[in-house]
MIVOMI-850294 format. One line per 8 residues: their letters; for each residue x, y, z of N, C-alpha, C. Coordinates in nm, 2 decimals. Layout:
<rs>
a = X/Y/Z/X/Y/Z/X/Y/Z  ...
</rs>
This chain:
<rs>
xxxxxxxx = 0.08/-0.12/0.00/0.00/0.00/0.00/0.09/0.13/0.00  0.22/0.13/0.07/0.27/0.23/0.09/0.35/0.28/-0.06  0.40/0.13/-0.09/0.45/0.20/-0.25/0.38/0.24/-0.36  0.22/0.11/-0.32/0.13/0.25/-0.43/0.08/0.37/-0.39  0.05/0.41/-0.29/0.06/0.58/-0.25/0.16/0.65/-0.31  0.31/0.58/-0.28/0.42/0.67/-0.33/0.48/0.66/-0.46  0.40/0.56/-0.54/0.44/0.55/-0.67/0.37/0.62/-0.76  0.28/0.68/-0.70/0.15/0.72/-0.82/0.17/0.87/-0.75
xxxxxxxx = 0.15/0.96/-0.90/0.13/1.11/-0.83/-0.02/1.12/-0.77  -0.02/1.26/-0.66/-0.11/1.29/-0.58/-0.26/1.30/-0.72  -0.20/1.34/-0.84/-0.36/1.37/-0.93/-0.42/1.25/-0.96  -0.35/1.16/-1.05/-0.35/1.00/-1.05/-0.46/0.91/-0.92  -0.39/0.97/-0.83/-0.42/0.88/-0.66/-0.57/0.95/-0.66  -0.58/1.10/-0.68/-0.71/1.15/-0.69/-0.81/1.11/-0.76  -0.76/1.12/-0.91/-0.87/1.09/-1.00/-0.86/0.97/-1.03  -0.84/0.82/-0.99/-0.82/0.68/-1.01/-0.82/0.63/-0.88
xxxxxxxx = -0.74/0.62/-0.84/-0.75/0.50/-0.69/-0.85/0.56/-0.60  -0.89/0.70/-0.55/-0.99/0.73/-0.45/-1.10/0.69/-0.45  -1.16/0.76/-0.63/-1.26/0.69/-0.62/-1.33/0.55/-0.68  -1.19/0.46/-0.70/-1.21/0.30/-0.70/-1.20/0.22/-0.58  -1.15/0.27/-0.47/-1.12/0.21/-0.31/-1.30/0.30/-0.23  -1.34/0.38/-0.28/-1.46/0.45/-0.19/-1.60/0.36/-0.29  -1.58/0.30/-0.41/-1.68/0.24/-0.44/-1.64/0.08/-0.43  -1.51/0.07/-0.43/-1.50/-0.12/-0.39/-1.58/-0.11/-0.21
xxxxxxxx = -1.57/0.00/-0.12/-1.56/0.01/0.04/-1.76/0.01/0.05  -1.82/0.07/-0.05/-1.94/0.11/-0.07/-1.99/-0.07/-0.09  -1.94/-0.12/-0.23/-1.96/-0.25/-0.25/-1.96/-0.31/-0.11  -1.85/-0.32/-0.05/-1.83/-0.42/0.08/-1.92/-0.39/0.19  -1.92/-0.24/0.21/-2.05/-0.25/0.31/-2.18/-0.27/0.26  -2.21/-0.30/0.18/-2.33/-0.31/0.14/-2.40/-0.51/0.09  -2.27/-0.54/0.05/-2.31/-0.71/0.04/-2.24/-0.76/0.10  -2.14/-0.76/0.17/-2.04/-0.86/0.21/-2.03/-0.87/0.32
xxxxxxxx = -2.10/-0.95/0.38/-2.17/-0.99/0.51/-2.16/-1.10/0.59  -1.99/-1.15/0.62/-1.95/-1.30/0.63/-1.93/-1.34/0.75  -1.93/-1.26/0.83/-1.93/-1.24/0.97/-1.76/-1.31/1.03  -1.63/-1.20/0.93/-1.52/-1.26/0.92/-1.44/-1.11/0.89  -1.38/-1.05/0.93/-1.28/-0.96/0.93/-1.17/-1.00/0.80  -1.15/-1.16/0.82/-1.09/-1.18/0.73/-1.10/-1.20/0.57  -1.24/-1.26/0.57/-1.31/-1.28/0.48/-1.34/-1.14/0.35  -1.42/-1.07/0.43/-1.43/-0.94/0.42/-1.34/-0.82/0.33
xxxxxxxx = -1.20/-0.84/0.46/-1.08/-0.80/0.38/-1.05/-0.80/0.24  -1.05/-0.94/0.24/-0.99/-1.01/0.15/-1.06/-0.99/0.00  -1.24/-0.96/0.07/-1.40/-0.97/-0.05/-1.35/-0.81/-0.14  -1.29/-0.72/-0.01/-1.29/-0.56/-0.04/-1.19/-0.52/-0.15  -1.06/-0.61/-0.09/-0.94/-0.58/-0.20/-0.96/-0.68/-0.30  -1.02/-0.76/-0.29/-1.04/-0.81/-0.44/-1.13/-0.78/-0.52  -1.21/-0.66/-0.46/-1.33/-0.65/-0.54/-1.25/-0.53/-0.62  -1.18/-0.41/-0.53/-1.06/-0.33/-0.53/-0.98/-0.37/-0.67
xxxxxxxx = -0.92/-0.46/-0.63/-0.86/-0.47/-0.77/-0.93/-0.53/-0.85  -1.02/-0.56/-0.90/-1.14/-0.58/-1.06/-1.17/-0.46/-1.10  -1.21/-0.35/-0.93/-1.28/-0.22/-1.05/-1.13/-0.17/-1.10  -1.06/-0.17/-1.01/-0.88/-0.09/-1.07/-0.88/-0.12/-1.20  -0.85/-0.26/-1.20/-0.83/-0.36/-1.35/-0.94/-0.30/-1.48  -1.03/-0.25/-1.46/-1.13/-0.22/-1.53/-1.11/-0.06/-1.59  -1.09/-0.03/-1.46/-1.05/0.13/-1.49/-0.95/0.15/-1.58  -0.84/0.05/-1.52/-0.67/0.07/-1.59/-0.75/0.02/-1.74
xxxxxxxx = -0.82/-0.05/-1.81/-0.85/-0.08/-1.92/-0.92/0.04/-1.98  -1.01/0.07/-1.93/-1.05/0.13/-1.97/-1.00/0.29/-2.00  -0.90/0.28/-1.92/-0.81/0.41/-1.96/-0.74/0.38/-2.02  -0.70/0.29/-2.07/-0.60/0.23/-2.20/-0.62/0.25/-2.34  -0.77/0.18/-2.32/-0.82/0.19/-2.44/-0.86/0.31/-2.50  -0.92/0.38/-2.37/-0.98/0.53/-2.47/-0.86/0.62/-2.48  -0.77/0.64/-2.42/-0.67/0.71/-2.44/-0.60/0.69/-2.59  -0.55/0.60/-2.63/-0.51/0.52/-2.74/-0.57/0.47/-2.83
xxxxxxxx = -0.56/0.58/-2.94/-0.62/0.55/-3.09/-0.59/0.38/-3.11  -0.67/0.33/-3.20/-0.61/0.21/-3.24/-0.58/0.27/-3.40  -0.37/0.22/-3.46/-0.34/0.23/-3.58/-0.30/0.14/-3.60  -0.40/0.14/-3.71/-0.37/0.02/-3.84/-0.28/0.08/-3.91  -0.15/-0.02/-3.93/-0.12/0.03/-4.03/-0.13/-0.03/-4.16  -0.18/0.08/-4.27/-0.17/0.00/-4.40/-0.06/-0.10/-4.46  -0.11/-0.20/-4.51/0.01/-0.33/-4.59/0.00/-0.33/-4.70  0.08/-0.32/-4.80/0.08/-0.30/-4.94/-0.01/-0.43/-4.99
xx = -0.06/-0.42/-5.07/-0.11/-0.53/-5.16/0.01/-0.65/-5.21  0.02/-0.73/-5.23/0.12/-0.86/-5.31/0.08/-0.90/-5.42
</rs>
């Protein structure tokens, strides 16, 4: 945790990780109900990293044109 705080700039951490850890925390309080601290943990950061994973895609993709490059005919 501490290297991803210090690896990512403060805008980044703003506009991507805040609010994917405040809606994975929203998910967890709201279904995950195992009567386990550990369980729980575990439900939050993995749910944590799918939306990340999704976001990081989805900032992939739209950022970045897709080019074709043309191939000559043979």
């Amino acid at each position: 945790m501490f290297t991803l705080v210090r690896s990512l700039s403060l805008r980044r951490l703003a506009l991507e990780q805040i609010p994917t850890v405040a809606v994975a925390w929203l998910l967890a309080e709201a279904f995950y109900k195992f009567h386990s601290f550990t369980l729980e943990a575990g439900a939050f950061l993995g749910t944590w990293f799918v939306l990340d994973a999704g976001v990081q895609f989805a900032r992939s993709f739209l950022s970045k044109p897709q080019k074709v490059a043309a191939q000559p005919l043979r």
